[in-house]
C-alpha positions as CSV (number, residue, x, y, z in Angstrom):
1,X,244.0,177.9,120.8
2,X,246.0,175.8,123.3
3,X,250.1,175.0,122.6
4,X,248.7,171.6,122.0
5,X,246.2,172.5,119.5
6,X,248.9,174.8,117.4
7,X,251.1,171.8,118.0
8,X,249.1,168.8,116.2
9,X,248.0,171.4,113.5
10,X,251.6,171.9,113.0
11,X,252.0,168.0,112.4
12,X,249.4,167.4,110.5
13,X,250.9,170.4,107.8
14,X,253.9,168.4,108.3
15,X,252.2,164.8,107.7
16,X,250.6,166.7,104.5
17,X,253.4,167.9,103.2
18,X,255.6,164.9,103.3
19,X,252.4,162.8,101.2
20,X,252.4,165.4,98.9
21,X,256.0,164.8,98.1
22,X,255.5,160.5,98.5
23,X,252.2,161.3,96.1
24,X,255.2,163.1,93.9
25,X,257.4,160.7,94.3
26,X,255.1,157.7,93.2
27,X,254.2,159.9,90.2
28,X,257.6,160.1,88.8
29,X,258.2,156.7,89.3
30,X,255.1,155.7,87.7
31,X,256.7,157.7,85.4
32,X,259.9,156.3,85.0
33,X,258.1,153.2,84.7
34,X,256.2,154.1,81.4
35,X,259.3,155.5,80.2
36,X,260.9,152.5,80.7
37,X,258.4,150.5,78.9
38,X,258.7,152.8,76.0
39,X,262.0,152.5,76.1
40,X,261.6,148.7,75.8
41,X,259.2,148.7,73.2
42,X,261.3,151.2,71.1
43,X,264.4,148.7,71.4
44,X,262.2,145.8,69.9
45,X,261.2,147.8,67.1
46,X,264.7,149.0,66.2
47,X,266.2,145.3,66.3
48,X,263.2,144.3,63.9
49,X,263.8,147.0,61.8
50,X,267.4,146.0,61.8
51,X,266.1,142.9,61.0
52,X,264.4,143.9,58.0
53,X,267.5,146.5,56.9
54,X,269.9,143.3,56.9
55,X,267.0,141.1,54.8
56,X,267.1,143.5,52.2
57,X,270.7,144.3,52.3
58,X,270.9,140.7,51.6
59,X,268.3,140.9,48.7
60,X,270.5,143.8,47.2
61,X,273.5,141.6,47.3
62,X,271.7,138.7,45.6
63,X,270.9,141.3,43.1
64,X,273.9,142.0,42.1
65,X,275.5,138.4,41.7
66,X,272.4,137.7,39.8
67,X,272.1,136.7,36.0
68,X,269.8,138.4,33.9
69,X,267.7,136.6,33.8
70,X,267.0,136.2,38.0
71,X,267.4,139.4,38.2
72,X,263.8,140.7,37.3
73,X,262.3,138.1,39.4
74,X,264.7,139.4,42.2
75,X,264.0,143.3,41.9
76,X,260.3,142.2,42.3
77,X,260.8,140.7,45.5
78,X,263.4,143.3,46.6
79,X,260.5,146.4,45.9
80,X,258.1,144.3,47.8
81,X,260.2,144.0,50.6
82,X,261.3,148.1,50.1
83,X,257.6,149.0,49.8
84,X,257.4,146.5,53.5
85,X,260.2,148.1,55.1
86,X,259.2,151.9,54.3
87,X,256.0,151.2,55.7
88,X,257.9,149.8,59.0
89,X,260.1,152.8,58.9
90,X,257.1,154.7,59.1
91,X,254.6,153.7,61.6
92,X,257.9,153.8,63.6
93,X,258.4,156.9,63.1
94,X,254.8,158.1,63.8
95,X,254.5,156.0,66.7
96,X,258.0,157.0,68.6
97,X,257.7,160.6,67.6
């Protein structure tokens, strides 16, 4: 094998190696990418379940300023909105894990 031979095979290892590490490198930015999206998505879904905290942390305080006689009508709404919220909580949690 001529000096030129052994040279170009050289380069061509060379040329290889460097896409192996661009392939890499596109991989973890790909990556980075879907984490950021996740990271996204996992934002929305805390400020709605903030959302949803602070609309039944409103409920509770209407509770408490209620008569008697609102008040049953207002715990029904409140455990509707508890049972909602739970729910939230938990295909949140499954989804995120």
């Amino acid at each position: 094998m001529s000096q030129r031979d052994v040279y170009e095979q050289k380069l061509r290892a060379k040329l290889e190696e460097w896409q192996a590490e661009i392939d890499l490198l596109r991989a973890k930015a790909r990556s980075a990418a879907a984490e950021s999206e996740l990271e996204k998505e996992q934002e929305k879904e805390a400020e709605r379940l903030e959302k949803q905290r602070d609309e039944m942390r409103e409920r509770l305080n209407k509770m408490r300023d209620a008569s008697d006689d609102a008040w049953d009508d207002l715990k029904e709404g409140a455990e509707r909105a508890w049972g909602s919220i739970s729910d939230s909580f938990e295909k949140a949690r499954s989804r995120f894990k």
